[in-house]
C-alpha positions in Angstrom: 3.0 -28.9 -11.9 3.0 -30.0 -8.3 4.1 -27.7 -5.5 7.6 -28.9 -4.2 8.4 -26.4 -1.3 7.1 -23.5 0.3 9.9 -21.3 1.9 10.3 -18.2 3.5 12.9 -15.0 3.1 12.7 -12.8 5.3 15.7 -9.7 4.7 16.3 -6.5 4.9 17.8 -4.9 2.1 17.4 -0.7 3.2 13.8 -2.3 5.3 12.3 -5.2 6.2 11.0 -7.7 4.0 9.1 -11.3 3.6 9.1 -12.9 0.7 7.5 -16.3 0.0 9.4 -18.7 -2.4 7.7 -21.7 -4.3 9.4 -24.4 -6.3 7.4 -26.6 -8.8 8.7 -30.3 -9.3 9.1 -29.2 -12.9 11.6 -26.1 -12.2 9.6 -23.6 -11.9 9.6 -21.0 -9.0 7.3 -18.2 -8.3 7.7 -14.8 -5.7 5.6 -13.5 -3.3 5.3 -10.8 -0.8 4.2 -11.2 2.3 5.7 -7.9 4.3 3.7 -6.7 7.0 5.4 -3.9 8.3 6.6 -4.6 12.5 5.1 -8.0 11.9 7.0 -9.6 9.2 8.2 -12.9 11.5 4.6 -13.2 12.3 3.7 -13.4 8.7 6.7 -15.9 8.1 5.6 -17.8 10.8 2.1 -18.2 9.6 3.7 -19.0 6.0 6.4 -21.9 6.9 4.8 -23.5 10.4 0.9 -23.7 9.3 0.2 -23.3 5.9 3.4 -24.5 4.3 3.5 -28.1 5.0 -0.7 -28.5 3.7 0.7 -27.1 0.3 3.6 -30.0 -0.6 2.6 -31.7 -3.0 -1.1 -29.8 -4.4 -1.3 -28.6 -8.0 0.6 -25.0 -8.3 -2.1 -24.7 -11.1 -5.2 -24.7 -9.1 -4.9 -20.7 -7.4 -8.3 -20.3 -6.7 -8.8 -23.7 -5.2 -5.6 -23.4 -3.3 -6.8 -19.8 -2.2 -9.8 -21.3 -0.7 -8.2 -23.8 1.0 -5.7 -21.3 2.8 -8.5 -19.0 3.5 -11.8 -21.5 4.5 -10.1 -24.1 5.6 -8.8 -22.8 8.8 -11.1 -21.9 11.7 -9.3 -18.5 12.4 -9.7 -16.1 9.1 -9.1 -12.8 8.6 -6.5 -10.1 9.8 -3.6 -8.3 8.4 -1.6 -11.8 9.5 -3.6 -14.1 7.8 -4.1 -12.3 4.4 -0.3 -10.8 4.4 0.5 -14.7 4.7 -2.2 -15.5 2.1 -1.3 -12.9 -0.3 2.2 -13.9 -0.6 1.0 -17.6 -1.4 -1.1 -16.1 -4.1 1.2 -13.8 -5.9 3.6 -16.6 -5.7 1.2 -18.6 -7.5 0.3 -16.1 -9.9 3.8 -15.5 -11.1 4.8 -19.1 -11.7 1.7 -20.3 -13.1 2.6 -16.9 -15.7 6.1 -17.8 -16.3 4.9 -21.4 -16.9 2.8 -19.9 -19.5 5.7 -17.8 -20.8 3.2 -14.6 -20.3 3.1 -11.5 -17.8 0.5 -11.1 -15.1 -1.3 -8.7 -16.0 -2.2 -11.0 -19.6 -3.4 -13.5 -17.6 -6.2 -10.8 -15.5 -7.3 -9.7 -19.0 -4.5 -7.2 -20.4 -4.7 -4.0 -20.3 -7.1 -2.0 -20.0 -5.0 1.8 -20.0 -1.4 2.5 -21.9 0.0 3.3 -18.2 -0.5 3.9 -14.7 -0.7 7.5 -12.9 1.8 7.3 -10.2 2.0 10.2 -7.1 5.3 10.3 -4.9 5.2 11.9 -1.2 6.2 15.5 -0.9 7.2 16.4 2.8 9.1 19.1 4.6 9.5 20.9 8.3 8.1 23.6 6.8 5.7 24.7 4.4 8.4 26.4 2.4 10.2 23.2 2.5 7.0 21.2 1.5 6.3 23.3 -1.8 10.1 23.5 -3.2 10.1 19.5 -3.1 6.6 19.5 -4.6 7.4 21.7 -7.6 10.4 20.0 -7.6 9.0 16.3 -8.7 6.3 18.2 -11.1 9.6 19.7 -12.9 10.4 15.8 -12.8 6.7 14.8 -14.7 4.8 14.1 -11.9 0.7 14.8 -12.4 -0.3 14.2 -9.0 1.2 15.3 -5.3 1.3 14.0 -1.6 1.8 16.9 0.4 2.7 16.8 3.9 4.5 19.0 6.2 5.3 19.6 10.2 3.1 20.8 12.1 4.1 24.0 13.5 4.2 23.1 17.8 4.3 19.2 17.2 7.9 17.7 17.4 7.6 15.0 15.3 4.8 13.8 11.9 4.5 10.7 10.6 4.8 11.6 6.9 7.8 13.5 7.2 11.3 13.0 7.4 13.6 13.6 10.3 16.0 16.1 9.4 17.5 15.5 6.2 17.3 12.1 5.9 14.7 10.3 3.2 11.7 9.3 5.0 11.1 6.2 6.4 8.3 5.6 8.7 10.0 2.3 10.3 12.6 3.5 12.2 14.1 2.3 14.9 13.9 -1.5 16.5 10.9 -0.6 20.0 8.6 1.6 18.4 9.2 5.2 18.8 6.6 7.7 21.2 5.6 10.8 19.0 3.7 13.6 20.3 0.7 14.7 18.5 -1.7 17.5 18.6 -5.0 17.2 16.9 -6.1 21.1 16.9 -3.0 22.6 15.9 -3.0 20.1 12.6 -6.9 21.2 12.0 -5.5 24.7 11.9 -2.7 24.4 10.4 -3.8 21.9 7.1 -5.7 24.2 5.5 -2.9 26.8 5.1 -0.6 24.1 4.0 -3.0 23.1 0.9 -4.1 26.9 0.5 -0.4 27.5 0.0 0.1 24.5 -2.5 -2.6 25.3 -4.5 -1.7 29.5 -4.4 2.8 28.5 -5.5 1.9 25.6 -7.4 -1.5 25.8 -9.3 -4.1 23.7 -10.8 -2.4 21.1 -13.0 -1.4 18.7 -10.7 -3.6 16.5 -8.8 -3.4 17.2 -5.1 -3.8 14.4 -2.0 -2.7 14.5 1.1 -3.0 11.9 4.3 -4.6 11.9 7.6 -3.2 8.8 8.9 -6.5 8.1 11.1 -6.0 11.1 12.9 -9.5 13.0 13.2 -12.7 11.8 14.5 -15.7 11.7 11.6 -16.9 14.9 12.6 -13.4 16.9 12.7 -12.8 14.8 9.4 -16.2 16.5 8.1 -14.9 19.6 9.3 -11.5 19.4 7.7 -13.0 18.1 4.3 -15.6 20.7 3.9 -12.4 23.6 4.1 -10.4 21.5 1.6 -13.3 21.9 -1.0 -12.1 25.2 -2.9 -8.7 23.8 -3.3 -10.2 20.6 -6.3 -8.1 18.1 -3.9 -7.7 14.6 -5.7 -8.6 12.9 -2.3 -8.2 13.3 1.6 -6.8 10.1 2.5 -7.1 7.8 5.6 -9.1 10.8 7.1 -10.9 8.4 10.7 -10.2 5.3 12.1 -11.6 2.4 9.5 -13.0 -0.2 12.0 -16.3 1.5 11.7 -17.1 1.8 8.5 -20.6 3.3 9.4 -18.5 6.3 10.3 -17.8 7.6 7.1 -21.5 7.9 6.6 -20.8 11.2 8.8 -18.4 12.6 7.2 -19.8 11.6 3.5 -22.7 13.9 5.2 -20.6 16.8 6.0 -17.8 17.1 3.2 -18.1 16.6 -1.2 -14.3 16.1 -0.7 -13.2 12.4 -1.8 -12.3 10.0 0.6 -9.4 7.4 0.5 -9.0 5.0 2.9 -8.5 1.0 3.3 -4.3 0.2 3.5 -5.1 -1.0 7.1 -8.4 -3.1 5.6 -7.3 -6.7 4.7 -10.5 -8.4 3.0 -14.1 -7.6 1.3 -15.8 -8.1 4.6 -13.9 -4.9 5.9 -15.1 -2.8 3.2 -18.4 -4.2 2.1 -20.3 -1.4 3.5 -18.3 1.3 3.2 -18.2 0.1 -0.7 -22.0 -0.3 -1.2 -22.8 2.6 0.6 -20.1 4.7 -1.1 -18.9 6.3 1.6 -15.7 5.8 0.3 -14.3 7.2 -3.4 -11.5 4.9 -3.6 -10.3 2.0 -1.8 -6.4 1.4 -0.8 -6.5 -2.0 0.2 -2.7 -3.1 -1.3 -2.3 -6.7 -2.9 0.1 -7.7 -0.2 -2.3 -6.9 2.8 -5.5 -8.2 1.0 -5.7 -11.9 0.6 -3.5 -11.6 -2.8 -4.1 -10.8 -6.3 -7.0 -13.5 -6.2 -9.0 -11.8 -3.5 -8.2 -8.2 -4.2 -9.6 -8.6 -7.9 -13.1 -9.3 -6.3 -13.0 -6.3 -3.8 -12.1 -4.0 -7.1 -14.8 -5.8 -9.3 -17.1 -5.0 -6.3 -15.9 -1.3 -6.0 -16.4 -0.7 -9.6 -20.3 -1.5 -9.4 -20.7 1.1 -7.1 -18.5 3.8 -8.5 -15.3 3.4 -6.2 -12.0 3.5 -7.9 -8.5 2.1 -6.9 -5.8 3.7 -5.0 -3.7 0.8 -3.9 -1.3 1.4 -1.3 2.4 1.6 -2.3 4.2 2.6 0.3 8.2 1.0 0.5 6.9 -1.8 3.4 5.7 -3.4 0.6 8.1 -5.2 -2.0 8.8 -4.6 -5.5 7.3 -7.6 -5.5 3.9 -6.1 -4.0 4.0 -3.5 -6.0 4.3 -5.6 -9.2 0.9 -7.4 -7.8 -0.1 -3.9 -8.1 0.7 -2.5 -11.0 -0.7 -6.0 -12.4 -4.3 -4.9 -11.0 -4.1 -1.2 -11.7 -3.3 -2.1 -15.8 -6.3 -4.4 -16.3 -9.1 -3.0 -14.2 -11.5 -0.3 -15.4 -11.9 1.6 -12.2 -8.3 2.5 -11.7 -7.8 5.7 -9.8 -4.0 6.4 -8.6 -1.3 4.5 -7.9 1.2 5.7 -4.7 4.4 5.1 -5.0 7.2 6.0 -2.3 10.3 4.3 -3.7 13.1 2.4 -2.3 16.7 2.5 -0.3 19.3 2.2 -2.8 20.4 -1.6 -1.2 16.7 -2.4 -1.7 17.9 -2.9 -5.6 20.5 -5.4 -4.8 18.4 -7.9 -4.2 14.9 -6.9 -5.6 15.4 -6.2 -9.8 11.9 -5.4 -11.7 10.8 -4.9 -15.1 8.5 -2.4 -14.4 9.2 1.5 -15.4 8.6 4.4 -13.7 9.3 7.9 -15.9 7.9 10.6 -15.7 5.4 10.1 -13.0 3.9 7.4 -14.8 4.4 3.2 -14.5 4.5 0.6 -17.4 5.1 -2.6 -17.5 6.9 -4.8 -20.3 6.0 -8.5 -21.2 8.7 -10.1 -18.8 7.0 -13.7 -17.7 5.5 -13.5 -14.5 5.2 -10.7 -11.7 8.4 -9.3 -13.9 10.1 -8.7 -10.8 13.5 -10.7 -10.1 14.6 -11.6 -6.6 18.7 -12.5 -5.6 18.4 -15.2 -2.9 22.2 -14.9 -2.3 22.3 -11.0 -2.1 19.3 -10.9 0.8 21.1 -13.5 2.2 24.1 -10.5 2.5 20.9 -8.6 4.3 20.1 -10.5 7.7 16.8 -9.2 8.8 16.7 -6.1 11.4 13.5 -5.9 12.8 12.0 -2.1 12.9 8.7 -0.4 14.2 6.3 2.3 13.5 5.8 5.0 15.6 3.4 5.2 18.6 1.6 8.9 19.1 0.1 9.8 22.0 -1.2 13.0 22.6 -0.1 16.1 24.9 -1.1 14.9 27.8 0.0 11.2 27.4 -2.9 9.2 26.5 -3.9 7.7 23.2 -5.7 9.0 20.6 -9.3 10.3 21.5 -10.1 8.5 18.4 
């Protein structure tokens, strides 16, 4: 089973997309994704200039010696590029080797180790009125755990919520966009929005909500230590995570968990943070973390010190991604949540999985492989349309403080 080619498809079905194609000299073809959201060309570039070409001919079956080879063998490691280019090598690896096999992933990491997989949607609105009706709305629809986010009364524009009444989507427009943001009128105002979940909505749901990087590790203390009466599932992405020493501070001034890791791409970036615990659960998504090869490790790692998973799953990654995911999530034993934002409608035509989600829960079936079927000639109907996330400054025009 020697690798034949190594291609690249980058599309963009409702977003952006890059997805890495293998062929076997024996038929065989496996899907990965590579997306990196604003930097998907840099990913395919990586892919098809650099690592491509080494791969011709090496045996499809060897994934971790093949993982090695894309990882140690070149001088420059690391970074979101890197391991998003990594990752979709990997899961492509994974699913062909599975399908050669006649098996799904998730038999081939051990099988399951749960009968499905606790999935939270996000709830938004411009108001807080707004916010709470779409929450109770998707628990009427099953759901057993909530994002809540809403605008912040004074600032323009949240990332996390939609623009008017369109479905949210963070990636919007081809330059990046400048947003406004205001750090003390969302410390006053957060509080009332998850007071006011918890007084409409109740108990029986568990209740997360997301940062973005936003607060320094003492207003992040701050913030978590007023969440506490309201039993919050986790406060998510609450400080910038290139110091992982600085959750230490706000581990010392809050009991409320702590999510963070989608921007993280490898075990060196969470070592500490992990075998401190400083963190309670660790987002670091398939696509953005080295692959399904890699990612296993930083789990295995997390669940000797008591961290649990909470993989990103927002819709710049694939179906594809999220299949690596769901993969993970069914066979570890420290599975903690699963986030899942959902898809444009033309993201279907090209991107068919086997996966279910009903109810606010995810199970998978036995299809071969990653279960996730990809339509070359319908992406090819979706040429790619680059977009960008947001820049904030703050009020008076610089950057963040933090």
């Amino acid at each position: 089973m020697r690798i034949e080619s190594v291609d690249v498809l980058v599309c963009s079905p409702g977003r952006a997309f890059c997805t890495v194609r293998i062929a076997t000299d024996d038929g065989l073809v496996g899907y990965g994704d590579g997306t990196l959201n604003g930097r998907e060309l840099a990913v395919a570039s990586y892919v098809a200039d650099h690592v491509a070409p080494t791969l011709v001919g090496a045996d499809a079956s060897r994934i971790n010696d093949i993982w090695q080879y894309c990882y140690r063998g070149a001088y420059w490691r690391r970074g979101p590029v890197t391991m998003s280019a990594i990752s979709a090598i990997d899961q492509a690896l994974w699913d062909l080797n599975a399908k050669a096999l006649g098996v799904p992933v998730h038999r081939l990491l051990g099988g399951r180790a749960r009968d499905f997989i606790t999935a939270y949607p996000h709830c938004t609105g411009h108001t807080v009125e707004a916010a709470l009706t779409d929450a109770a709305a998707r628990l009427a629809e099953g759901y057993r755990a909530l994002r809540v986010q809403a605008q912040v009364p004074g600032v323009p524009t949240a990332y996390g919520v939609a623009r008017g009444d369109e479905e949210y989507e963070p990636a919007s427009s081809v330059l990046p966009d400048v947003e406004e943001w205001d750090t003390g009128a969302y410390l006053d105002f957060l509080p009332e929005l998850i007071r006011a979940t918890r007084d409409e909505l109740g108990y029986g749901f568990e209740l997360l909500h997301d940062s973005h990087h936003r607060l320094s590790p003492s207003q992040a203390g701050w913030m978590g230590r007023r969440l506490e009466p309201y039993r919050m599932f986790w406060l998510e992405d609450p400080t910038p995570e290139e110091d992982q020493r600085a959750f230490a501070t706000v581990r010392s001034l809050t009991s409320c968990p702590i999510a963070v890791g989608e921007v993280w791409n490898s075990v060196h970036d969470c070592q500490h943070a992990i075998t401190e615990r400083l963190i309670d659960y660790i987002r670091i998504p398939v696509t953005h973390g080295g692959g399904l090869t890699h990612l296993r490790q930083i789990l295995a790692l997390a669940d000797v010190y008591g961290v649990r998973s909470g993989l990103q799953g927002a819709s710049d990654i694939s179906p594809i991604g999220q299949a690596a995911n769901f993969a993970l999530d069914w066979t570890i034993p420290n599975f903690g949540m699963q986030e899942y934002m959902g898809y444009p409608e033309d993201t279907w035509r090209v991107f068919t999985p086997h996966y279910r989600l009903e109810g606010g829960v995810i199970t998978l079936d036995g299809t071969p492989g990653l279960g996730v079927e990809f339509d070359e000639e319908a992406a090819a109907r979706y040429p790619y349309e680059p977009r960008s996330l947001p820049v904030n400054r703050l009020r008076d025009g610089g950057m963040y403080d933090w």
